[in-house]
C-alpha positions in Angstrom: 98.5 285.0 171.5 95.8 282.1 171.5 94.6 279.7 169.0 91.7 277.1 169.1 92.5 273.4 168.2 88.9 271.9 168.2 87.3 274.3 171.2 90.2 274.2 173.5 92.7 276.8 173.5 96.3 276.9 172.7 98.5 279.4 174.3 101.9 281.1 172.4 103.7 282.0 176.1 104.9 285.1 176.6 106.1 287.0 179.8 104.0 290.3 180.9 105.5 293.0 180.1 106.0 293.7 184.0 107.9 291.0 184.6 110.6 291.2 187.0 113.8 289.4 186.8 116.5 290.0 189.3 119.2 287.4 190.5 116.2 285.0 193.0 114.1 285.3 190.5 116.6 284.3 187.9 118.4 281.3 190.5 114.4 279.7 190.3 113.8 279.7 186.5 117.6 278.3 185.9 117.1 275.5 188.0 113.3 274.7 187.0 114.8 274.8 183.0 117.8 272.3 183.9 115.6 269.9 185.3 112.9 270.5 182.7 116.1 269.5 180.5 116.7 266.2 182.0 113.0 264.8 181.5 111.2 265.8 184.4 108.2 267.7 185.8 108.7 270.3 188.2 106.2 271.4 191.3 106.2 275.1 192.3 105.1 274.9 195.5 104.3 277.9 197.7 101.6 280.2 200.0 99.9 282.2 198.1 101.4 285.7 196.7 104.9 283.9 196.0 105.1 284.2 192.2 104.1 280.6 191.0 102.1 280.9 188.5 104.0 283.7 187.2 106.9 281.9 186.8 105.6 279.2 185.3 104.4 280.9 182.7 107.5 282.8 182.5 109.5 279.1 182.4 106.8 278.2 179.5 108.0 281.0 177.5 111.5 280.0 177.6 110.8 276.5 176.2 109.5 277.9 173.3 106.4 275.7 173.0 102.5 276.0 172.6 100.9 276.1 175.9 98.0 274.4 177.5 96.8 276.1 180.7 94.7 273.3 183.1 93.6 274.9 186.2 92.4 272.6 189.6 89.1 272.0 190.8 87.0 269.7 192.8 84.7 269.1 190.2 87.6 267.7 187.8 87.2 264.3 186.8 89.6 262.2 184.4 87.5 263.2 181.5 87.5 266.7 181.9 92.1 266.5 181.6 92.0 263.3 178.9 88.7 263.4 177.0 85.6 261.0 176.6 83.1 259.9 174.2 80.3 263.1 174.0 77.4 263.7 171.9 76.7 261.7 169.0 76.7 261.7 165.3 73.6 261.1 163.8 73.0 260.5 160.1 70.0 260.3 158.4 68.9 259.1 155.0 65.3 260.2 153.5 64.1 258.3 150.4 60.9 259.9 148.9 61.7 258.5 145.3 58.2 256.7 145.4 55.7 260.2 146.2 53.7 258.3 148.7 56.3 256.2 150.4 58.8 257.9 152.6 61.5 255.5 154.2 64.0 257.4 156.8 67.2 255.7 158.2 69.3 257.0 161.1 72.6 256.1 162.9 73.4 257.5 165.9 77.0 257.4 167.6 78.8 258.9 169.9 82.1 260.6 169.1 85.5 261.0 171.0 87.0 264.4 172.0 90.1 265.0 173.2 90.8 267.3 176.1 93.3 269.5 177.2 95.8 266.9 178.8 95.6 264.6 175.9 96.6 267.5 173.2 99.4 268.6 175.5 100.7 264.8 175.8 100.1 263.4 171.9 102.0 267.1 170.3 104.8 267.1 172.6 103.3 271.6 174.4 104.4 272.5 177.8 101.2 271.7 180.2 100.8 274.0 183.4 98.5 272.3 185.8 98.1 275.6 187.8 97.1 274.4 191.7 96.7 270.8 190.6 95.9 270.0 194.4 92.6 271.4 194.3 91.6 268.3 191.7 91.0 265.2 193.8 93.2 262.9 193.9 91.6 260.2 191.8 91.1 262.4 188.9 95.1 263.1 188.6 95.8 259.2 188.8 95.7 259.5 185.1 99.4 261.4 185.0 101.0 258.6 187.0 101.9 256.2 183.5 102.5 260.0 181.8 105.2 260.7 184.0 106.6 257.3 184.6 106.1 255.3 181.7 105.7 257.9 178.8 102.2 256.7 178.1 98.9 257.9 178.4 96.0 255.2 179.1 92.6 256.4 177.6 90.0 255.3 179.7 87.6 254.1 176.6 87.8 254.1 173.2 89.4 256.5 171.2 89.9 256.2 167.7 90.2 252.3 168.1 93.3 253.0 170.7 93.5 252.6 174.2 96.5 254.9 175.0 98.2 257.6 174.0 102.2 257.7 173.7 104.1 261.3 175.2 105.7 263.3 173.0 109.1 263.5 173.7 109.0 267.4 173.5 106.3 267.7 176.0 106.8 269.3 179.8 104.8 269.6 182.5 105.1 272.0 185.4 102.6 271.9 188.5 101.7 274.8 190.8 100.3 274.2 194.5 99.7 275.9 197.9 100.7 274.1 201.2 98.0 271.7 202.1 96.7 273.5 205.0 95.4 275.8 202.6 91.4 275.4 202.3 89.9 273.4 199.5 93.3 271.4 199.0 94.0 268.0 199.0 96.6 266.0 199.4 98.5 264.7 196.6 99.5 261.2 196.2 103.1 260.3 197.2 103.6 258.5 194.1 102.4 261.7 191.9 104.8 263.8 193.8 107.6 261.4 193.7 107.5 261.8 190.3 108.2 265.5 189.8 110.7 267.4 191.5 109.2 270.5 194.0 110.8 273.6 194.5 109.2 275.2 197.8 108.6 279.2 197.4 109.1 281.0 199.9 109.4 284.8 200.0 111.1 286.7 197.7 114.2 288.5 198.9 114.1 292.4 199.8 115.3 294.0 196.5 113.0 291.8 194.5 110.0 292.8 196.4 111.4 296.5 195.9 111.7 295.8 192.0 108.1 294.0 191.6 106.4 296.5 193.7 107.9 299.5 191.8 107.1 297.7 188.5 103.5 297.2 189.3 102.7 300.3 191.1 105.3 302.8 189.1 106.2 304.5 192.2 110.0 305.9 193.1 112.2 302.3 194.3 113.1 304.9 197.7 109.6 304.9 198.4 108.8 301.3 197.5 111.5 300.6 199.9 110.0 301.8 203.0 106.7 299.8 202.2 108.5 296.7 201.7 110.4 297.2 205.4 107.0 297.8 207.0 105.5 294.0 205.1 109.3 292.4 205.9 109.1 293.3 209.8 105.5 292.2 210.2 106.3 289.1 208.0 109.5 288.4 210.5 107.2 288.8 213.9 105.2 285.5 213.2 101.9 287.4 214.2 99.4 286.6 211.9 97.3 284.0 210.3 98.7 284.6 206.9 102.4 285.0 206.8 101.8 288.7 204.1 103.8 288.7 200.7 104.9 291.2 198.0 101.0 291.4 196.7 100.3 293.2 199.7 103.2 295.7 198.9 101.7 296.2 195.7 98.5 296.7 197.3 99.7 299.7 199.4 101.6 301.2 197.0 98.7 300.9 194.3 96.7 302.2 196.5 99.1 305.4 197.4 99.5 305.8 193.5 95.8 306.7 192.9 94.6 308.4 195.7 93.7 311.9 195.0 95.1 313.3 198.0 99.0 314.5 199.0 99.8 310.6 200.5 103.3 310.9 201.8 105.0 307.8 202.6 105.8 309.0 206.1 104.5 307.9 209.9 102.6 311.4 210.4 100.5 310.6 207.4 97.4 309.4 208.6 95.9 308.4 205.1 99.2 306.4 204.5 98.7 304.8 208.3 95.3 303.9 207.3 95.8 301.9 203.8 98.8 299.9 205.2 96.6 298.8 208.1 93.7 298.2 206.5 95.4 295.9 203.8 97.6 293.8 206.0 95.1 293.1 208.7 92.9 291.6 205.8 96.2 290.0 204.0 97.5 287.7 207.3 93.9 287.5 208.8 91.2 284.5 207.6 88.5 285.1 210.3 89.5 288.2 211.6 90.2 287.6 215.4 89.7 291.0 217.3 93.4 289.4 218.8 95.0 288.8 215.7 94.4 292.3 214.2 95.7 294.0 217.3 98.8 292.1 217.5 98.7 293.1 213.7 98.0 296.6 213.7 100.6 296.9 216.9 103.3 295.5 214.5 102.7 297.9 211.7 102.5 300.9 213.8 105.8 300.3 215.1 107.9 299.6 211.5 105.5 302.7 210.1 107.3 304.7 213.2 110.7 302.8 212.7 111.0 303.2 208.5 108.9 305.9 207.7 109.8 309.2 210.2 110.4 311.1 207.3 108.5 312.1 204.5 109.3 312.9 201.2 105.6 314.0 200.0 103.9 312.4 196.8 105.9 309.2 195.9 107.1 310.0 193.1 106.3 307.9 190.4 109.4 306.3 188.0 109.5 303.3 185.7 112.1 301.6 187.5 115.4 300.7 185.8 117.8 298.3 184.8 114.9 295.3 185.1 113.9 293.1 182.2 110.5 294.0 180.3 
């Protein structure tokens, strides 16, 4: 549910309704609440395909609290996460009481509006900065004294103040990819010395099995074999991208609706096909004829190793015992 509060929106979190929560996933959001509970930011940091922004929004839910969604880019500027002065009031006055005199006054000023960071901080919501590493550095300098000192300094006049004091009910939770990643910067040590990270890293194989058979509604025994074939190619370190649970989704997706009889099996060339074609472009950036050998080599032999026997059309089942 979403409200408006002066243009910008407010978010009521609440999970998707194929959200997946098995003991990993469960470990990360307990951890992220406790130290959400003792007063301080957390930093989900991962490659993507690892759940972050998920489960922040899933952690958002929990605390109960409006949310304000703020998502990184170059172009961000400290004004576009606190506010500025923008447009201007103008009043005008028209005095015709004498017919053939006409006198006309104006004032023009400009106005204050708050942005998104400066409603989360002053009315104590949950802020997700979702890949806060894409912003440049200087424009996040502004969340130093929010995290430190509990205050927020507004960079011009607002309302006759020049800062802002944190609600004690506000949280923030940040989302990045590793700073190899393109169009990342680096943050600045004393932004993330401030929040506490929690790396990512893959999921573990019965929580790949649950998402993908959530997402895709295929049999969990079929699911299975897909999730080997990503797991040994993920293990073999030959690839650009190391490939996550969105490309199991992919496959099986991508099984689901085709038209044809796709069996989950090795002498299944239409099955062959779609895991190849989607983890060569998953691990590979620029697409080395090299790479994608060593690639499709790799798949070929955990299609051969996991999937000698087919079954015939995966079967498609809501999968069980797995929160909605």
């Amino acid at each position: 549910m979403e409200r408006d509060t002066e243009s910008i929106t407010i978010i009521e979190p609440r999970a998707s309704r194929d959200f997946v929560e098995t003991p990993f996933v469960k470990d990360i959001i307990k951890r992220s609440m406790n130290y959400i509970k003792a007063g301080f930011p957390i930093h989900l940091r991962g490659i993507s395909g690892t759940g972050k922004t998920t489960m922040a929004l899933r952690i958002a839910e929990l605390l109960g609290k409006p949310l304000v969604i703020i998502h990184g880019d170059e172009e961000m500027t400290t004004s576009n996460l606190v506010g500025g002065e923008t447009g201007y009031h103008l009043r005008r006055v028209r005095d015709n009481f004498i017919h053939s005199v006409l006198k006309v006054e104006e004032d023009a000023s400009k106005e204050w509006v708050d942005n998104r960071l400066t409603l989360a901080v002053e009315n104590g919501y949950t802020l997700i900065y979702d890949e806060f590493t894409r912003s440049r550095p200087e424009a996040n300098n502004v969340l130093l004294s929010i995290l430190q000192e509990g205050i927020l300094d507004i960079p011009g006049k607002r309302n006759g103040d020049s800062y802002v004091k944190v609600h004690p009910d506000f949280s923030a939770i940040f989302t990045s990819n590793p700073e190899e990643y393109a169009g990342v910067h680096r943050s600045q040590d004393a932004l993330r010395d401030r929040m506490i990270t929690l790396d990512l890293q893959s999921f573990d194989e019965n929580t790949e099995i649950a998402i993908a058979a959530k997402k895709s509604r295929m049999h969990p025994k079929e699911i299975a074999k897909i999730v080997k074939i990503v797991r040994d190619l993920r293990a073999s370190g030959q690839y650009e991208f190391s490939p996550t649970v969105r490309a199991c989704i992919m496959i099986a997706k991508s099984i689901a609706v085709n038209p044809g009889n796709v069996q989950v099996a090795s002498h299944d060339s239409v099955f062959k096909n779609i895991c190849l074609d989607i983890l060569t472009s998953e691990t590979s950036r620029i697409g080395s004829s090299s790479t994608s050998a060593r690639v499709k080599n790799i798949v070929c032999e955990a299609i051969d190793k996991h999937c000698r026997n087919g079954t015939g059309k995966p079967r498609r089942k809501v999968l069980k015992g797995v929160s909605e």
